[in-house]
Z-matrix of the N, CA and C atoms (Angstrom, degrees):
N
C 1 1.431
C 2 1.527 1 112.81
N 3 1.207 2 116.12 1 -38.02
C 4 1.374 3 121.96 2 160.98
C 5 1.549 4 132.91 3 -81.82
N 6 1.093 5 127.26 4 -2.45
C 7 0.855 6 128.81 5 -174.16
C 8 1.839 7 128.14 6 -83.37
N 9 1.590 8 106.05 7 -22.94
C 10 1.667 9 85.14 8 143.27
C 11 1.383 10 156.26 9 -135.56
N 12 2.026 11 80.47 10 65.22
C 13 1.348 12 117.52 11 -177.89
C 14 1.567 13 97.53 12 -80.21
N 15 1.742 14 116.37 13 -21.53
C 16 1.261 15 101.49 14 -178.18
C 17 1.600 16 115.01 15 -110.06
N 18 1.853 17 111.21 16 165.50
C 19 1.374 18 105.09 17 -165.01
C 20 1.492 19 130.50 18 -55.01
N 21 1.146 20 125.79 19 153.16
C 22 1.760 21 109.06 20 -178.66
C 23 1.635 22 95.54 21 -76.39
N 24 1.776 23 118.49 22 160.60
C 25 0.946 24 149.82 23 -100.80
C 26 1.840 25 78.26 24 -135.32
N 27 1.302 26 110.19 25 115.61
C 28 1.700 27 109.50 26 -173.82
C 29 1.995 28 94.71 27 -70.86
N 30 1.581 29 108.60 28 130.02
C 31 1.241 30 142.77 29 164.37
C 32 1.936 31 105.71 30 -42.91
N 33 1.426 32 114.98 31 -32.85
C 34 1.418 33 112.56 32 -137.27
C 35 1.725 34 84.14 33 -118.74
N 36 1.083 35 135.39 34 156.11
C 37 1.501 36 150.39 35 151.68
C 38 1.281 37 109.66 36 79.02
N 39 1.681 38 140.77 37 -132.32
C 40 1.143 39 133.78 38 -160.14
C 41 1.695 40 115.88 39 -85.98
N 42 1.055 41 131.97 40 173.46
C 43 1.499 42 108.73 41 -158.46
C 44 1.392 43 86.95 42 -104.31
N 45 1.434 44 112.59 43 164.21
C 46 1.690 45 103.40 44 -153.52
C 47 1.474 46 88.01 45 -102.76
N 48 1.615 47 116.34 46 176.36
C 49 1.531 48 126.15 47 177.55
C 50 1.559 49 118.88 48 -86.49
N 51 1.166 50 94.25 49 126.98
C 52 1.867 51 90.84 50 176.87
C 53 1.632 52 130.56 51 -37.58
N 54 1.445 53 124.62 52 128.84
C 55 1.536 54 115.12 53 -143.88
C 56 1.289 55 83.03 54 -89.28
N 57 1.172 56 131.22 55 -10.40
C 58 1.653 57 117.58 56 -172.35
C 59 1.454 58 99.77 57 -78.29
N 60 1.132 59 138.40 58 -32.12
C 61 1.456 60 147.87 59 -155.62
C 62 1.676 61 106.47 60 -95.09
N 63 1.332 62 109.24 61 -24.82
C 64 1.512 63 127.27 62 176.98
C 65 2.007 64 87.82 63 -79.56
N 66 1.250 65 98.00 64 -97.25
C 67 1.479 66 77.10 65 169.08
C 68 1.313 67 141.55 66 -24.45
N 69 0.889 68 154.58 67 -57.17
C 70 1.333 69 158.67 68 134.76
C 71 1.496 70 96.68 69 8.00
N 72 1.456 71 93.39 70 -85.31
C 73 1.231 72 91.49 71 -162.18
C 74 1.922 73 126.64 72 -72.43
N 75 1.035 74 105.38 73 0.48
C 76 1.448 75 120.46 74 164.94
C 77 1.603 76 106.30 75 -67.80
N 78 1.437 77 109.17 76 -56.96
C 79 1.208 78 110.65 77 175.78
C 80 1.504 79 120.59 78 -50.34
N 81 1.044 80 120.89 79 -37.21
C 82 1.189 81 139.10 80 -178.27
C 83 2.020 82 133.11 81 -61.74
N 84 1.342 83 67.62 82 -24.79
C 85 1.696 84 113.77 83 -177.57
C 86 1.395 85 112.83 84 -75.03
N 87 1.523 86 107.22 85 -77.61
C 88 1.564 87 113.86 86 157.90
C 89 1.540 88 130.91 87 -64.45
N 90 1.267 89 109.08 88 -23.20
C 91 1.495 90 102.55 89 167.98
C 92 1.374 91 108.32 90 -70.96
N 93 1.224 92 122.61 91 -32.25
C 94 1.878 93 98.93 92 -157.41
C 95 1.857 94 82.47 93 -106.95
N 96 1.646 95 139.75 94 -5.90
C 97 1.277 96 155.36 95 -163.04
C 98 1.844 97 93.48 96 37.28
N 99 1.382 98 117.81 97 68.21
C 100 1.299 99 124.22 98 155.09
C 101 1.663 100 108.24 99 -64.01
N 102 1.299 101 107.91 100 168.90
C 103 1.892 102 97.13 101 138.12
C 104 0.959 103 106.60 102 -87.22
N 105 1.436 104 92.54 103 -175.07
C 106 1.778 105 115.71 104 -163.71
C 107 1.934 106 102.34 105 -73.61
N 108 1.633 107 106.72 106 -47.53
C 109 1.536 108 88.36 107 -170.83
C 110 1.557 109 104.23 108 -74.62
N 111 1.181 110 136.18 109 15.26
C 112 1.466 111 129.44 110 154.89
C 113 1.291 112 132.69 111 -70.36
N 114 1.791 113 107.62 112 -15.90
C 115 1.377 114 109.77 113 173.80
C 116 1.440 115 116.83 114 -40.24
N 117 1.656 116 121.77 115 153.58
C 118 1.512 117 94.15 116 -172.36
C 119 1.277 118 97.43 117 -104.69
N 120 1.526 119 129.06 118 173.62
C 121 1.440 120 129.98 119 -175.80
C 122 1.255 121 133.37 120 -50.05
N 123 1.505 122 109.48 121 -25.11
C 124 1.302 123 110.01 122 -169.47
C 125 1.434 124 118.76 123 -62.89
N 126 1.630 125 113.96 124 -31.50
C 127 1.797 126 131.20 125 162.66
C 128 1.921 127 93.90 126 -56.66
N 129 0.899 128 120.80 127 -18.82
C 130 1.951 129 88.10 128 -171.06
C 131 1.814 130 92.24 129 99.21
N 132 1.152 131 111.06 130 174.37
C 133 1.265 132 154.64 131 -161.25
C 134 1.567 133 111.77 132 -51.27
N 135 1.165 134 131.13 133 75.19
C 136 1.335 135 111.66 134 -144.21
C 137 2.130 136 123.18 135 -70.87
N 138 1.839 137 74.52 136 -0.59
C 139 1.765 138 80.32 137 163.60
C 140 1.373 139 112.91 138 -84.23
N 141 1.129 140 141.78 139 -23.26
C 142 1.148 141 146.96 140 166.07
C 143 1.484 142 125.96 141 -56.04
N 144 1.379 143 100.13 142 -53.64
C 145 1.992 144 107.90 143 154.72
C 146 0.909 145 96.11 144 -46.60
N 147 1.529 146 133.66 145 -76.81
C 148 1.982 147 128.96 146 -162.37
C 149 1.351 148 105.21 147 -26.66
N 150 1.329 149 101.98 148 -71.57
C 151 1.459 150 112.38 149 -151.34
C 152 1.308 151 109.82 150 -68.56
N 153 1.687 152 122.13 151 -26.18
C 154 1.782 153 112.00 152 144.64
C 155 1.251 154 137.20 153 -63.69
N 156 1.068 155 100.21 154 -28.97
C 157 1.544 156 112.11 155 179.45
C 158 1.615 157 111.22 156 -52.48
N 159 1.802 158 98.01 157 -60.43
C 160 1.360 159 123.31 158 177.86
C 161 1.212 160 98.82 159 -60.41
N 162 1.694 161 156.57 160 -81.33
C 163 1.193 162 132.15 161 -167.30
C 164 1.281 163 121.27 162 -52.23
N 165 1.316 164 126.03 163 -30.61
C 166 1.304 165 115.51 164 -178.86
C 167 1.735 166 117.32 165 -72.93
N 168 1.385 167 103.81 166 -16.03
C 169 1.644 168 112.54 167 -177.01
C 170 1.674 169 107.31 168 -73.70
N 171 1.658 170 96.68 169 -29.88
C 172 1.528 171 118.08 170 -174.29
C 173 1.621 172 104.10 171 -53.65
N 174 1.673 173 94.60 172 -74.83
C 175 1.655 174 110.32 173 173.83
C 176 1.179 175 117.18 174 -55.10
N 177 1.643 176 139.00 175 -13.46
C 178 1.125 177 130.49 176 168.95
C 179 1.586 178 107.05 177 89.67
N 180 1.348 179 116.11 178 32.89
C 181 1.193 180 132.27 179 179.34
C 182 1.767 181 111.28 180 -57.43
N 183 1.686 182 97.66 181 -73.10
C 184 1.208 183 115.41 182 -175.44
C 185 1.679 184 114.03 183 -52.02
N 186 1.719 185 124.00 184 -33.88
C 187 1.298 186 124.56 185 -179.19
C 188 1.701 187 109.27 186 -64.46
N 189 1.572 188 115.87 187 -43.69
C 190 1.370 189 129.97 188 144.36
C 191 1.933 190 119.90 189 -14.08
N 192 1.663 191 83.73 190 -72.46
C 193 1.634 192 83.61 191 -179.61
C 194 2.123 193 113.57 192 -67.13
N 195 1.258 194 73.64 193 -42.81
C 196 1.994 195 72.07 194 179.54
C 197 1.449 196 99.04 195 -54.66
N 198 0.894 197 115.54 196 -95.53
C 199 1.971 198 111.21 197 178.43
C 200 1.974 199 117.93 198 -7.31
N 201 0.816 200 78.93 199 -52.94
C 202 1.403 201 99.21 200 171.57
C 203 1.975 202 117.04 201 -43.30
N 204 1.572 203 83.84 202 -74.31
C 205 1.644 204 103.46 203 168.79
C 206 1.829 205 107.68 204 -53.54
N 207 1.055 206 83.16 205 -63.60
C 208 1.722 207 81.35 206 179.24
C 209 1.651 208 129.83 207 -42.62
N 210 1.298 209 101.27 208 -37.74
C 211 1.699 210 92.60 209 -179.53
C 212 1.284 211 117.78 210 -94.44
N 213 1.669 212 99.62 211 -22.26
C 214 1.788 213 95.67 212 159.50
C 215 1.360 214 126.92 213 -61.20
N 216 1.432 215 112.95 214 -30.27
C 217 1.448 216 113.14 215 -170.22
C 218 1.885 217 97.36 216 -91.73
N 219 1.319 218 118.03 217 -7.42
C 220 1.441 219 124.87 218 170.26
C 221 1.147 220 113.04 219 -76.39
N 222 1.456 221 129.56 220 -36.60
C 223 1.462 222 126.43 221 -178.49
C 224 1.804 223 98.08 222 -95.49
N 225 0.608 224 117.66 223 -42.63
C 226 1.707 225 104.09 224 163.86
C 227 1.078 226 118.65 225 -30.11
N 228 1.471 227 119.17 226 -72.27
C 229 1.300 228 138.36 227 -176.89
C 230 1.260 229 123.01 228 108.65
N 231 1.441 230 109.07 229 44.84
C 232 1.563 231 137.89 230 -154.21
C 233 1.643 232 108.59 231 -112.57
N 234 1.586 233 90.65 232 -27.33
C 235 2.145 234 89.86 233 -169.26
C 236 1.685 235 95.66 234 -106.70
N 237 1.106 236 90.99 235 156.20
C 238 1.681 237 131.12 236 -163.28
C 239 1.020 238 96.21 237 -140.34
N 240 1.524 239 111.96 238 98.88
C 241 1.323 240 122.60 239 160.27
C 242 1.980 241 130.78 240 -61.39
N 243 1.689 242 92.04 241 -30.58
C 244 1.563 243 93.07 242 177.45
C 245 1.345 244 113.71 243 -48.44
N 246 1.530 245 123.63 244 123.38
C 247 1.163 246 123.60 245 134.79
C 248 1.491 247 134.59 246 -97.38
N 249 1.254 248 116.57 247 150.49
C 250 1.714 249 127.00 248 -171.02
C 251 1.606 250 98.72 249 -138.62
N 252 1.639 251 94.60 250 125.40
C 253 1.635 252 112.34 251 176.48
C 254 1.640 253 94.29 252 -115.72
N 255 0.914 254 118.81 253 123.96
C 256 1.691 255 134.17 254 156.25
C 257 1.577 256 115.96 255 -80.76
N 258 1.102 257 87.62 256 108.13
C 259 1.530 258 98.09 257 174.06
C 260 1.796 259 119.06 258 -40.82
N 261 0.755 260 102.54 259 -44.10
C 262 1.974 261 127.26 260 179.20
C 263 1.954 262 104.03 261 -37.52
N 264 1.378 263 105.10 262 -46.08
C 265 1.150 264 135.67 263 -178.82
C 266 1.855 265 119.76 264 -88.51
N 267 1.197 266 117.87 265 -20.17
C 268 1.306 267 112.01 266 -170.31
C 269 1.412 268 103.07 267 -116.89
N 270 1.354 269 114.84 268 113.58
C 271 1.321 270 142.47 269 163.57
C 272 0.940 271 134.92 270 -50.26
N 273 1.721 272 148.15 271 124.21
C 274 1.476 273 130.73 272 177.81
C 275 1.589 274 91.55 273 -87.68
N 276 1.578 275 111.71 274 175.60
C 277 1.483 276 129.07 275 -154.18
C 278 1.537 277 90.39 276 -93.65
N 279 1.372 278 117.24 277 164.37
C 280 1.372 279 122.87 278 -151.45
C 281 1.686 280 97.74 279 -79.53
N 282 1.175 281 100.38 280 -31.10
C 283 2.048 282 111.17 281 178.26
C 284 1.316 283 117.69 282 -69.19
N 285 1.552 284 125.58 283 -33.70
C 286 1.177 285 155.77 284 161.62
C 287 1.691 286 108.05 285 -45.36
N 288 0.740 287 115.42 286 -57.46
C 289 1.545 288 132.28 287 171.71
C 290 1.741 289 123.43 288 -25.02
N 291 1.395 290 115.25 289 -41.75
C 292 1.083 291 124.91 290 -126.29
C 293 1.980 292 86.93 291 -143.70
N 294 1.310 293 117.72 292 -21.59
C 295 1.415 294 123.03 293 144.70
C 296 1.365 295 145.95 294 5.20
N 297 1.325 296 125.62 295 44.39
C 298 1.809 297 106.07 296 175.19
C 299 1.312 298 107.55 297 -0.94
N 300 1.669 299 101.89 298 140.27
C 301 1.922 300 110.16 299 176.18
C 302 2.292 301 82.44 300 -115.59
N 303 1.617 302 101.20 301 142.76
C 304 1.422 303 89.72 302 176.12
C 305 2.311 304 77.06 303 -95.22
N 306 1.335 305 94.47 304 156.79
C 307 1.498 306 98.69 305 168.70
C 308 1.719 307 121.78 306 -122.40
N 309 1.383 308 86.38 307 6.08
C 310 1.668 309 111.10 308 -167.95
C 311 2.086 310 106.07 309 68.02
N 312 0.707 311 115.22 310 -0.90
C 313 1.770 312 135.44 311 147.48
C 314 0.950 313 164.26 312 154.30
N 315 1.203 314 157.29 313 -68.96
C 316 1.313 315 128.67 314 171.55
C 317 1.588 316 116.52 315 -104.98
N 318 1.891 317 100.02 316 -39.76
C 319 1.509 318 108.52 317 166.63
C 320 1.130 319 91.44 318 -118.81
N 321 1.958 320 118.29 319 150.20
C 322 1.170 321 129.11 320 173.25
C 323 1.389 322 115.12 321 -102.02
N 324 1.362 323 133.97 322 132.77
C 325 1.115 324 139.31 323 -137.79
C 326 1.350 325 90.35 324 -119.24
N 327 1.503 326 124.88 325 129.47
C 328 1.337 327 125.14 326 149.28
C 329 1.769 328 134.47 327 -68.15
N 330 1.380 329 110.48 328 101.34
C 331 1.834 330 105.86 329 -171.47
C 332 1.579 331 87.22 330 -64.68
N 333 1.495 332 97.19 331 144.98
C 334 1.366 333 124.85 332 -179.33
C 335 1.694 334 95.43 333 -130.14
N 336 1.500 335 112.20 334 127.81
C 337 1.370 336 127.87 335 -158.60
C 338 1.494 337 97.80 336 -133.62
């Protein structure tokens, strides 16, 4: 279903890598968030994924495929738009941390209601 969301396959020089296997292994990438030279061999070359990965991010391939995914799984009736962030889980940034708080002064008073 996705497949010619992506570019056709240049005619001229080395024969290009199978896009399913590029995928794959992209997927593969962000699911487990390895780096890239960790891909394991069985995808091929993992500079070679990059450098598809990366042109296709260029051309706007992947926004293609998300769109894509999305309205299929919209007319299904498969996507669930709710999202829920738990505080418990969401982190301030490591610079953030370390911050002056203003409290308006010297001790901050808890309003009790």
């Amino acid at each position: 279903m996705i497949g010619p969301l992506f570019p056709t396959a240049k005619v001229t020089g080395r024969p290009p890598v199978d896009r399913r296997i590029v995928v794959e292994a992209t997927a593969w990438r962000f699911r487990t968030g390895a780096p890239w030279r960790d891909v394991p061999e069985r995808f091929g070359n993992w500079n070679t994924i990059y450098k598809n990965f990366n042109r296709w991010a260029e051309q706007g391939v992947w926004v293609r495929v998300l769109e894509k995914a999305q309205s299929l799984a919209q007319q299904s009736g498969d996507l669930d738009w709710v999202a829920s962030i738990d505080s418990t889980i969401v982190r301030v940034h490591q610079h953030g941390a370390t911050l002056p708080r203003t409290t308006g002064g010297s001790v901050e008073l808890q309003e009790v209601r």
